[in-house]
C-alpha positions in Angstrom: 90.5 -42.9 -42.6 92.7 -40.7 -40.9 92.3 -36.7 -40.9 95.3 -35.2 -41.8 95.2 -32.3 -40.3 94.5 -33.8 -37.1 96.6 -36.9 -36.9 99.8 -38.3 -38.8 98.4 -42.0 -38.2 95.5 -43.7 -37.4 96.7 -46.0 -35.4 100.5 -46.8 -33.4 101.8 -49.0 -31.9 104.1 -48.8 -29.0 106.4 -51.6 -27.5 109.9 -51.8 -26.1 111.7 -54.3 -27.2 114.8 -56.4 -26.2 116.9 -59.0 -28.2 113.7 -59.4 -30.4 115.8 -59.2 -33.9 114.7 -63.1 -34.7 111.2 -61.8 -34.8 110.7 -58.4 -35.3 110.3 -58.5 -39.1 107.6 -60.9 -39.0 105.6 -58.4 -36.3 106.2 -56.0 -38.3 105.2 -56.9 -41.6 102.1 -58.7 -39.0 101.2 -55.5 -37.7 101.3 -53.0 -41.4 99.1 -56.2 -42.9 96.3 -55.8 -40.2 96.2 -51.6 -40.5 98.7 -50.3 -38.2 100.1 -47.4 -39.9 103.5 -46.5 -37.5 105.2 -47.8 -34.8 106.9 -46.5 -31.9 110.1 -48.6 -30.6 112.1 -48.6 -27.9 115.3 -51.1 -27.4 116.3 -51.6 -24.1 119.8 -52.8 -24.5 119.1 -56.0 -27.1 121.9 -58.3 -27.4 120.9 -59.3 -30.6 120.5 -57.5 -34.7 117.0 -56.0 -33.7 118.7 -52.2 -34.8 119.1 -54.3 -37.9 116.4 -55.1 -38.7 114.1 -52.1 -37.4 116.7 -50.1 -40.1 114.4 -50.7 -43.5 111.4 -49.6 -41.5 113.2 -46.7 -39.7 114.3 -45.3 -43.1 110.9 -45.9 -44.9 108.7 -43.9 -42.2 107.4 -46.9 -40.5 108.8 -46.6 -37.2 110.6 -44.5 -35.0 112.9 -46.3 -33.0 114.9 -45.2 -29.5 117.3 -46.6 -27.5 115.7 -47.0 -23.6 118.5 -48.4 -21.7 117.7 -49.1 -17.7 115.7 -51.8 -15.9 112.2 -51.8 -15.4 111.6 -49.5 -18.5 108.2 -50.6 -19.8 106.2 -47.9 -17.9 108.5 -45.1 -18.2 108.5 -46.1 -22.3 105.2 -45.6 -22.5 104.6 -42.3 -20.8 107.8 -41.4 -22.9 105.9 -42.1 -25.8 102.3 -40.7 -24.5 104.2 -37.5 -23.4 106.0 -37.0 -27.3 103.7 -38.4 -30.2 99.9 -38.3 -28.0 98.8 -36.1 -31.0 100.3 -37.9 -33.8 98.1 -41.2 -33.8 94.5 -40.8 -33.3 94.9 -44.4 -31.5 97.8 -45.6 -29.5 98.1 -49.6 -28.5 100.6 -50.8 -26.0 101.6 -53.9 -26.8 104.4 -56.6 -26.5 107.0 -57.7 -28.8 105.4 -60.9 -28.4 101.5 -60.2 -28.7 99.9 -59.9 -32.0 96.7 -57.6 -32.3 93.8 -57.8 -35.0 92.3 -54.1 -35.2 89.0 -54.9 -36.8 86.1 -52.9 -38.2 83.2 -51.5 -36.5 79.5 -51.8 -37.7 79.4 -48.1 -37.7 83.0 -48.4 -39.8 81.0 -50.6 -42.5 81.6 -54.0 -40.5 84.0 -56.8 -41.0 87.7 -56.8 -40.6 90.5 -54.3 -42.1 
């Protein structure tokens, strides 16, 4: 588990996003099943509902969620991020709207998966 006093989260995730509304719930809802306890989001100019459907998880503390308008954003959204909330998650992953991680257990954690 987390310490407190050190960290909000044990682990974030960090994507940007664009026109992903179709799917976004089900990464989501992926993601807080497997053990990731926030997410970091940034839209760069979706088309689509994504907003939307971020909103439940916005308001319940789940995820913070900018808008990152420009092109070629993925690098500067996550030094954005690594610049802001480095000392809120005691690990960060960088991943894609499209990938799906599976944070397991350590031996030293008491093996197996979360």
């Amino acid at each position: 588990m987390v310490d407190k006093d050190l960290f909000l989260y044990d682990l974030a995730v960090v994507a940007i996003l664009k026109s992903e509304g179709p799917y976004l719930k089900e990464w989501l809802d992926y993601h807080l099943a497997a053990g990731v306890d926030h997410f970091y989001l940034y839209d760069n100019e979706s088309l689509d509902n994504q907003a939307e459907v971020a909103k439940p998880y916005v308001e319940a503390g789940l995820v913070d969620y900018f808008p990152f308008p420009g092109l070629k954003m993925q690098y500067p959204a996550y030094n954005d991020a690594l610049e802001h909330f480095k000392f809120q998650s005691r690990y960060m992953a960088f991943i894609d709207g499209d990938e799906f991680v599976y944070p397991k257990l350590t031996k030293v954690d008491g093996g197996g998966a979360l």
